[in-house]
C-alpha positions in Angstrom: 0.0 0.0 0.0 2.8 2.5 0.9 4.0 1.7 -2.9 0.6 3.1 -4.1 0.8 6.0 -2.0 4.5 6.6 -3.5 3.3 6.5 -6.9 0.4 8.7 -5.9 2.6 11.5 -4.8 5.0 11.0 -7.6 2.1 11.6 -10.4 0.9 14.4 -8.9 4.4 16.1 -8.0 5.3 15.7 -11.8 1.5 17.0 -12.7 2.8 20.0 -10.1 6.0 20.5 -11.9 4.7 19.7 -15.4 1.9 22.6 -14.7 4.6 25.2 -13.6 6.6 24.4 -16.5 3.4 25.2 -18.6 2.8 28.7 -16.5 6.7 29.2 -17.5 6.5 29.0 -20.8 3.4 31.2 -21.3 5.7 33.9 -20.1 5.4 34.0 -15.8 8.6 34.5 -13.8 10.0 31.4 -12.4 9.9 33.3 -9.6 6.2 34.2 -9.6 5.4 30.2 -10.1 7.5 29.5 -7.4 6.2 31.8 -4.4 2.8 31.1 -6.4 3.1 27.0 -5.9 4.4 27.7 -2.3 1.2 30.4 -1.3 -1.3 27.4 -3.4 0.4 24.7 -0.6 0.1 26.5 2.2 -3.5 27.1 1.5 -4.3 23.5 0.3 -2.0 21.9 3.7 -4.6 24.2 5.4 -7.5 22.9 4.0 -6.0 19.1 4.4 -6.4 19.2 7.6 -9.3 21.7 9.0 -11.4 21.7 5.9 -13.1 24.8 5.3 -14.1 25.5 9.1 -10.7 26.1 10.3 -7.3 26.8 10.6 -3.7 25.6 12.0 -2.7 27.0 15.6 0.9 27.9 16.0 1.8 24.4 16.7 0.1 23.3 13.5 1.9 25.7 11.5 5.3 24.4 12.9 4.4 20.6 11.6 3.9 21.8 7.9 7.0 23.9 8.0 8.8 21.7 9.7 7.3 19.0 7.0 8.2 21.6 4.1 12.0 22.0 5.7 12.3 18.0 5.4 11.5 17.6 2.3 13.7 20.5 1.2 16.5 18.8 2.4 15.5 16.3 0.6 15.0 17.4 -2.5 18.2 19.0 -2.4 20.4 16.2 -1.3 18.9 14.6 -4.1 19.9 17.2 -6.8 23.2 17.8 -5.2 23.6 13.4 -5.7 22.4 14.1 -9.3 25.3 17.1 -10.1 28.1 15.2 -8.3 26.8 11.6 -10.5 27.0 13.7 -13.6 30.5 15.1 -12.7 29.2 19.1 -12.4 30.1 20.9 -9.7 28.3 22.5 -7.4 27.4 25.5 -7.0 25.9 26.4 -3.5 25.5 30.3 -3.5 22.0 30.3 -1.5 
């Protein structure tokens, strides 16, 4: 079952990413898409869980973000992996 779930999140992370590449080319910033993708997901992890009657407490708030932080780092081990396989180097400026 967790398989399922994993190829769940993987088709809709690539419909995610293959929607922001379509914004892209119509001409938005990168940038605009970006903070636009992270405003939709914190508005959608709200909704997720207190429907449309609620919202996070404090505490609440620190679980996605701590959630969002994780799977950051993940994300960027990963690419870093993916640069250093390939033989690029790395260039960690931010």
């Amino acid at each position: 079952m967790e398989s399922d779930r994993d190829d769940s999140t993987r088709t809709c992370i690539n419909e995610f990413v293959t929607l922001a590449n379509t914004m892209k080319d119509r001409g938005i910033s990168i940038t605009d898409v970006s903070w636009s993708l992270m405003n939709a997901s914190a508005i959608y992890s709200t909704y997720s869980v207190s429907g449309n009657t609620g919202g996070l407490k404090e505490s609440g708030v620190e679980k996605v973000v701590d959630a969002y932080r994780d799977i950051m780092i993940g994300v960027q081990n990963a690419r870093r992996q993916e640069l250093v396989d390939a033989g690029a180097t790395i260039d960690d400026t931010h």
